[in-house]
C-alpha distance (Angstrom), angle and dihedral (degrees) to the residues before:
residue distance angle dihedral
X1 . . .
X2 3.82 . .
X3 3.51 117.9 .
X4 3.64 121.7 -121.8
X5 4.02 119.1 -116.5
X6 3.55 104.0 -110.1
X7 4.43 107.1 -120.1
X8 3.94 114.0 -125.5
X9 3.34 111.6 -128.9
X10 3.67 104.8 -17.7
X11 3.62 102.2 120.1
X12 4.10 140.0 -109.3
X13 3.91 87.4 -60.8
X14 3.77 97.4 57.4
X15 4.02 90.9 44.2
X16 3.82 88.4 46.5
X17 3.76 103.5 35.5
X18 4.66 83.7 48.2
X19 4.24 79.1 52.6
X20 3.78 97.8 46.2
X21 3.72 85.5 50.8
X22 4.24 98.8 55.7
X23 3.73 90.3 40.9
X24 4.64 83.0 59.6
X25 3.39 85.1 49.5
X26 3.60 104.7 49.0
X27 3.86 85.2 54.7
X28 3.98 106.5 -91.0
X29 3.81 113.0 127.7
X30 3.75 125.0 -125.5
X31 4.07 104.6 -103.1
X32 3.91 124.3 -167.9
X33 3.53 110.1 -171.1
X34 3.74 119.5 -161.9
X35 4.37 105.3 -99.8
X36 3.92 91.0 -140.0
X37 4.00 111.1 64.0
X38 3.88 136.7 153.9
X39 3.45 111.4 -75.8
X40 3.45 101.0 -145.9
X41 4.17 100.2 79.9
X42 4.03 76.6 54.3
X43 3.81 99.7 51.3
X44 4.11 94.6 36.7
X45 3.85 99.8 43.4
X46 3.81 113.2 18.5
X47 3.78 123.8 82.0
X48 3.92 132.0 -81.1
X49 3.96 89.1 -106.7
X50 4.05 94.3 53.0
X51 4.16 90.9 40.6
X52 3.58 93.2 62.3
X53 3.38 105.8 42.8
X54 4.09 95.6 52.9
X55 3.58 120.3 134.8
X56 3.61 97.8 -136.2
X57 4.34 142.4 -171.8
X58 3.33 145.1 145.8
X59 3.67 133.8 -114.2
X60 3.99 128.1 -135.6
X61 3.81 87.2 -89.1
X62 3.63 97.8 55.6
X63 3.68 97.8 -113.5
X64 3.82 104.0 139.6
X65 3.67 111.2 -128.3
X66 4.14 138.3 -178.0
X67 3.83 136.3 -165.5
X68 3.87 105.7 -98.7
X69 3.62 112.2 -88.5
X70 3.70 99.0 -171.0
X71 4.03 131.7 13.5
X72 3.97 99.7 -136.3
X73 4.14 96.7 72.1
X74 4.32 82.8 43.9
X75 3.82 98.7 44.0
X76 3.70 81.9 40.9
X77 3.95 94.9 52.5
X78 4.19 85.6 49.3
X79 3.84 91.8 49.5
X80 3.36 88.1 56.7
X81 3.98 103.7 45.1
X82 3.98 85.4 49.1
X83 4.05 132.8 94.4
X84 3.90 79.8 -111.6
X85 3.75 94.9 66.8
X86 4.15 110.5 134.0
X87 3.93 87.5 4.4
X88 4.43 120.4 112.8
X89 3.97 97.2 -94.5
X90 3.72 129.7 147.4
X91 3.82 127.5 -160.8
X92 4.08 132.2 -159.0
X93 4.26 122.9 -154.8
X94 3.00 136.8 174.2
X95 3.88 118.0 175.9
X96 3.97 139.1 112.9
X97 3.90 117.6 -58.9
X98 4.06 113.6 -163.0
X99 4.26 120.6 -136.4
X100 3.94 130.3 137.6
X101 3.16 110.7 -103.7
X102 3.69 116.5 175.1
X103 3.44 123.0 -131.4
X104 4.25 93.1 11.3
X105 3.62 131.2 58.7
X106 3.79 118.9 -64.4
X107 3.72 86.6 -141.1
X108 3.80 126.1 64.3
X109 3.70 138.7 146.8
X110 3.79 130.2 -104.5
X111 3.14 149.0 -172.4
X112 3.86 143.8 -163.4
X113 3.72 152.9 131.2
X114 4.11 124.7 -104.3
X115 4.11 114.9 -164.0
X116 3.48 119.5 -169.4
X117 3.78 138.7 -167.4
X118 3.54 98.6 7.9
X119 3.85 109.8 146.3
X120 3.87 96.6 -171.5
X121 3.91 84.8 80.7
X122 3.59 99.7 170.5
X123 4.18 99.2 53.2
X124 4.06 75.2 44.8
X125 3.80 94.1 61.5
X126 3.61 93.6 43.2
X127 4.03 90.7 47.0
X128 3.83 88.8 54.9
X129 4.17 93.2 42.7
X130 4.50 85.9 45.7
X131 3.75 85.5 44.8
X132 4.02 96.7 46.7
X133 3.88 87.5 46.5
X134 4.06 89.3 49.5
X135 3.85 89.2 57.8
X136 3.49 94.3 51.7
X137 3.58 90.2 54.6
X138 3.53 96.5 45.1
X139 3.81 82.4 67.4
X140 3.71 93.9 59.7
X141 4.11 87.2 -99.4
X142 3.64 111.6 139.9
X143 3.74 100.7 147.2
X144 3.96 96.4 81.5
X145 3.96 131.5 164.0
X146 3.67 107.3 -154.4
X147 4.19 115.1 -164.0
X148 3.09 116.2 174.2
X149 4.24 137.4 172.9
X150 3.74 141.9 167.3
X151 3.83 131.8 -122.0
X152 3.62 90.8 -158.3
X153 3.56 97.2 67.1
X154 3.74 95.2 60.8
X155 3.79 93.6 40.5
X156 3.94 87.1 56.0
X157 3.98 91.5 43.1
X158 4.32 84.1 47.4
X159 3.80 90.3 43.4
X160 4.30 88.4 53.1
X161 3.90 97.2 46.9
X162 3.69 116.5 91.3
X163 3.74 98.7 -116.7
X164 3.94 133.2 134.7
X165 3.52 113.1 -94.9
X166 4.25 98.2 -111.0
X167 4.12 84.4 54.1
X168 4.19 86.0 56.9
X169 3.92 92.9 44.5
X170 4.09 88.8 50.7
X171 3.69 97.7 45.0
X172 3.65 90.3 46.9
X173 4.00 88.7 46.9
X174 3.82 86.3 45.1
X175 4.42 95.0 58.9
X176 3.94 93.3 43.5
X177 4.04 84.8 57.3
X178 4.03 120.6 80.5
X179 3.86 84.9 -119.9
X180 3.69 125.7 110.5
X181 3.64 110.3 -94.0
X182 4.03 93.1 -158.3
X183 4.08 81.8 50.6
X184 3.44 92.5 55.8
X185 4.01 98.2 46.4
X186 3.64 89.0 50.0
X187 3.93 90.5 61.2
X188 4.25 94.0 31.4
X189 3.86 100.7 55.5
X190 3.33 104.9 73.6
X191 3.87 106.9 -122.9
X192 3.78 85.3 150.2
X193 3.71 118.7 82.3
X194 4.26 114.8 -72.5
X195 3.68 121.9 -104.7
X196 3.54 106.4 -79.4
X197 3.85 108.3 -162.9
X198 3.55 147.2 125.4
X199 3.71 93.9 -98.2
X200 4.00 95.9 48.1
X201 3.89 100.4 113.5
X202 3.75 87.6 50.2
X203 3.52 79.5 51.9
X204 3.52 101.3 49.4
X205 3.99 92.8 37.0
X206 4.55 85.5 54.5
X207 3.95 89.9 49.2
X208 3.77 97.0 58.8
X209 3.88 93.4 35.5
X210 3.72 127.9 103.8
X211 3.65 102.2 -93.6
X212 3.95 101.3 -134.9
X213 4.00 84.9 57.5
X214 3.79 92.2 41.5
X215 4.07 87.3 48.4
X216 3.78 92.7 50.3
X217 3.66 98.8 43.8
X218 4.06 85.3 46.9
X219 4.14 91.1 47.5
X220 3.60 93.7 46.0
X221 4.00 95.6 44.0
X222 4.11 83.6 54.4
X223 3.59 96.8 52.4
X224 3.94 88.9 39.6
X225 4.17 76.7 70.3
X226 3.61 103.0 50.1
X227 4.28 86.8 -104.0
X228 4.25 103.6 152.5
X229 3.63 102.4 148.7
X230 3.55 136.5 -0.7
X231 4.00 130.3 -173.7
X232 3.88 83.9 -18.4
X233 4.06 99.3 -52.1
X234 3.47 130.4 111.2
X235 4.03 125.4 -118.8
X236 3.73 76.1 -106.5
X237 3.71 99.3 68.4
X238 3.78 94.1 23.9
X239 4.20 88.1 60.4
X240 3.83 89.2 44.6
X241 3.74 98.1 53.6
X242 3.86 85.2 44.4
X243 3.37 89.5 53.6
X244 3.59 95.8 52.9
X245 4.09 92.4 46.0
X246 3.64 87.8 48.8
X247 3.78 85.6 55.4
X248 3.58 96.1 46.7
X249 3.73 99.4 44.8
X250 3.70 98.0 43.2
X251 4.15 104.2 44.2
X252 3.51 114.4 43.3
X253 3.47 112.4 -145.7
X254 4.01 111.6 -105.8
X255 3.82 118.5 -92.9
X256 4.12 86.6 -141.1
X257 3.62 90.9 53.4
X258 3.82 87.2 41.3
X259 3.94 94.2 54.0
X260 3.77 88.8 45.7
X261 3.74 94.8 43.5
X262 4.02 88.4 60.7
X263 3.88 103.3 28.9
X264 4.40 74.6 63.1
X265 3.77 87.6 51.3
X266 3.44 96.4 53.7
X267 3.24 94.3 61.6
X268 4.25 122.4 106.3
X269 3.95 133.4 126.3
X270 3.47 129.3 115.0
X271 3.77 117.2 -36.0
X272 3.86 100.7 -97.0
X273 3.70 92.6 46.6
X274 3.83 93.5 44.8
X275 4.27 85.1 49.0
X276 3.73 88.4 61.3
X277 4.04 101.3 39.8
X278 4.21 79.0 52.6
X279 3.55 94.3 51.0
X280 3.88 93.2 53.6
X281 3.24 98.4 47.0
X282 3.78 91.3 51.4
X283 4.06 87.5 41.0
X284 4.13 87.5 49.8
X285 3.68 98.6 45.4
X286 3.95 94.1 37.2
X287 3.99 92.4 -128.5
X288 3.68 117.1 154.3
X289 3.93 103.6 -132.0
X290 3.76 92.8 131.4
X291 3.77 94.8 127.3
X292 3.56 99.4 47.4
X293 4.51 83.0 51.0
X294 3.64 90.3 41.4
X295 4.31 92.2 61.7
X296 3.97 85.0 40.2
X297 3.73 88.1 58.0
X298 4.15 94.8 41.0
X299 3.89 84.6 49.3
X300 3.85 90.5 57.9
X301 3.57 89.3 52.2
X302 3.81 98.9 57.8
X303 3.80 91.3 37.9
X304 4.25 85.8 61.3
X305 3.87 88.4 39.8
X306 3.63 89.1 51.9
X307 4.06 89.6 50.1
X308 3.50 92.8 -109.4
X309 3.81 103.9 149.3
X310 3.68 109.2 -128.6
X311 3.62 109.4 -176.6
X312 4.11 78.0 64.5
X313 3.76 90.1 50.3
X314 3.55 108.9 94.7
X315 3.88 111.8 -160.5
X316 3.92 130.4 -175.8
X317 3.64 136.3 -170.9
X318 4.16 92.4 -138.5
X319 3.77 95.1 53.1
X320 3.56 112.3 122.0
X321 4.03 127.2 164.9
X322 3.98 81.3 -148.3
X323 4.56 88.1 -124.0
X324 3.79 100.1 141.0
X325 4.22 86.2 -142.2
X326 3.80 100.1 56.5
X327 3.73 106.6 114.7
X328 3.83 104.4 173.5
X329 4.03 141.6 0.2
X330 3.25 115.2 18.8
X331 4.08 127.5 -172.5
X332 3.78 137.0 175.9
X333 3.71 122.4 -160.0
X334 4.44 113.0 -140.3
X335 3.24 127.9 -173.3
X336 3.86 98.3 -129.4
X337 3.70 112.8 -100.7
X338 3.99 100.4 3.6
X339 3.61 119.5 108.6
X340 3.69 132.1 -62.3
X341 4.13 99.0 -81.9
X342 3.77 120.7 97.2
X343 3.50 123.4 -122.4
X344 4.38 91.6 -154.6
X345 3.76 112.2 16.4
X346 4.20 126.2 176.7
X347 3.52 157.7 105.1
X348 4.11 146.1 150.6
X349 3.25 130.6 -9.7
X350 4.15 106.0 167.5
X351 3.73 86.7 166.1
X352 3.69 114.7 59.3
X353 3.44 110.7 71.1
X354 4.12 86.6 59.2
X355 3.71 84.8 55.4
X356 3.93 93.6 47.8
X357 3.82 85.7 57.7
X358 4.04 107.6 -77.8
X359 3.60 112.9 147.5
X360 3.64 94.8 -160.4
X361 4.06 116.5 49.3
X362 4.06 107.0 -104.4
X363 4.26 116.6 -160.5
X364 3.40 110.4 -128.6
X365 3.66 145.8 173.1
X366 3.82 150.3 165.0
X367 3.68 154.6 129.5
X368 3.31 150.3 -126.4
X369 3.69 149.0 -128.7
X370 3.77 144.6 -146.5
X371 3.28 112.4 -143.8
X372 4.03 96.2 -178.0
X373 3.87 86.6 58.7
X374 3.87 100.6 45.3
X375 3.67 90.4 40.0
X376 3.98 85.4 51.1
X377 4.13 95.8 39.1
X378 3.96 84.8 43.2
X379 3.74 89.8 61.8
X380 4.05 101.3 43.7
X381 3.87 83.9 56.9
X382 3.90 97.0 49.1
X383 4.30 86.6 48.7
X384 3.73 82.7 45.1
X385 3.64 100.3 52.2
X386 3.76 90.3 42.2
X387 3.77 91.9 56.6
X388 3.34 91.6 44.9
């Protein structure tokens, strides 16, 4: 891909229009996705920090709607409704996305690239990561933190532990959330005494049950009572979060699993160092994560075959990008030494197109970019250089 020269004092447009252009030529497509969508793909599969800062309304019809807050669920949504659907295709944007945002503009520009179908998903990761560092540079940026992580190596290391299936659901809830993880397990195992309560057996009996039984025999015991709504949920939801509490409060989760659980957080260097502390760990505790290690170690590969530097690649096992629909790498672009908001921010998310509607699972992957704060970074280092 050849990089674009980076204009001199013409603006965001110019920088953005020059980036828009490279992305066309390295083969993504030009998508314009519609600014008013349904809001529910946002509010059931996008993170906490996106949900609450929605524009919403509702049309004549009822259907509740909001001003697109990111491109990837729209471009996604178009991909999908196309002759292209389940088919390799990548898309570029660049257009304004909508959130509140207090103290700066609710509306902003961004840009980004969306690939779908791929099934070589580790030279995919490291195309998006090359392609995210190639924008930055395109801006004049040279002076670039990379930190990166990958969802799919805690799912796997969740999936091997011996836990009940509610305790996997939370934990995995817990890492997509901007929360402290290690916080979190601290107050969830239950080093403080046990429920100790009339009801505990049927407790204990609910934890360890299969959970579509549990939530039936839950449901049905609610409407046995006359319960139809409460506080604006249904016995549904009411008898799921019971379910879950019941869980919770009446199996502790395992202090193995919880020594394990953070020994795995802990873990963070560069990506060949971090391959070997994850390797040990799932050598020591006998856990068979191999496959989820073995795509961390082809990723590394294509990131140094793309000329990504790795020994500058800093990589932890706790890093999350807090987007409830990210299912594997993950990867924030910084400019070093400048605040703690990313200028190109991305990563996998296998998942979403079979929630959009897909009947077959589709790989995809992608990335973002803030134009606002490149535009801005791009400018500090042009003063700086000229001071200098």
């Amino acid at each position: 891909m050849t990089k674009p020269a980076a204009p001199r004092a013409t603006g965001s447009a110019a920088w953005a229009d020059a980036l828009l252009l490279s992305f066309a030529e390295a083969g993504y497509a030009h998508a314009e996705p519609a600014i008013l969508q349904p809001a529910d793909p946002f509010l059931d599969m996008s993170g906490e920090d996106i949900r609450k800062s929605l524009y919403l309304t509702t049309d004549a019809s009822g259907e509740e709607l909001c001003l697109r807050p990111d491109l990837t669920i729209p471009v996604a949504r178009d991909y999908l409704a196309s002759p292209q659907a389940g088919q390799p295709a990548g898309f570029s944007y660049l257009g304004p996305v909508f959130r509140y945002r207090q103290g700066t503009p609710s509306e902003f520009q961004q840009a980004g690239i969306e690939s779908f179908g791929r099934q070589d998903r580790a030279a995919a990761d490291a195309e998006m990561l090359a392609l995210g560092l190639e924008a930055t540079a395109a801006f004049g940026l040279s002076d670039i933190e990379i930190r990166t992580g990958d969802v799919a190596l805690f799912a796997a290391l969740i999936e091997a532990l011996d836990l009940y299936p509610v305790w996997k659901r939370r934990l995995m809830k817990d890492f997509n959330r901007k929360i402290s993880l290690t916080h979190d397990l601290d107050r969830l195992t239950l080093a403080e005494s046990p429920v100790r309560n009339e009801y505990e057996g049927v407790l204990a009996a609910l934890a360890g049950s299969d959970r579509k039984a549990a939530l039936a025999l839950v449901t049905d015991l609610m409407s046995i009572a006359g319960a139809t709504n409460v506080g604006g949920r249904s016995v549904a939801e009411i008898a799921d979060r019971f379910l879950e509490q019941s869980t919770l409060k009446g199996g502790a989760l395992p202090r193995d699993a919880l020594v394990l659980i953070k020994r795995f957080l802990a873990i963070s260097g560069d990506p060949d160092d971090a391959l070997q502390q994850l390797r040990k760990l799932a050598s020591d505790a006998k856990l068979n994560i191999t496959a989820a290690i073995d795509e961390f170690e082809s990723r590394i590969g294509f990131m140094a075959a793309r000329g990504i530097d790795t020994t500058k690649t800093r990589f932890s096992t706790s890093f999350g990008r807090g987007v409830d629909y990210y299912t594997g790498f993950e990867f924030e672009l910084h400019r070093k030494g400048n605040g703690t908001e990313p200028l190109v921010a991305g990563g996998r998310y296998d998942g979403l197109l079979t929630q959009l509607g897909s009947a077959t699972p589709i790989p995809a992957v992608g990335f973002s970019i803030w134009i606002e704060a490149l535009t801005h970074n791009a400018s500090s280092a042009l003063v700086s250089g000229s001071a200098s």
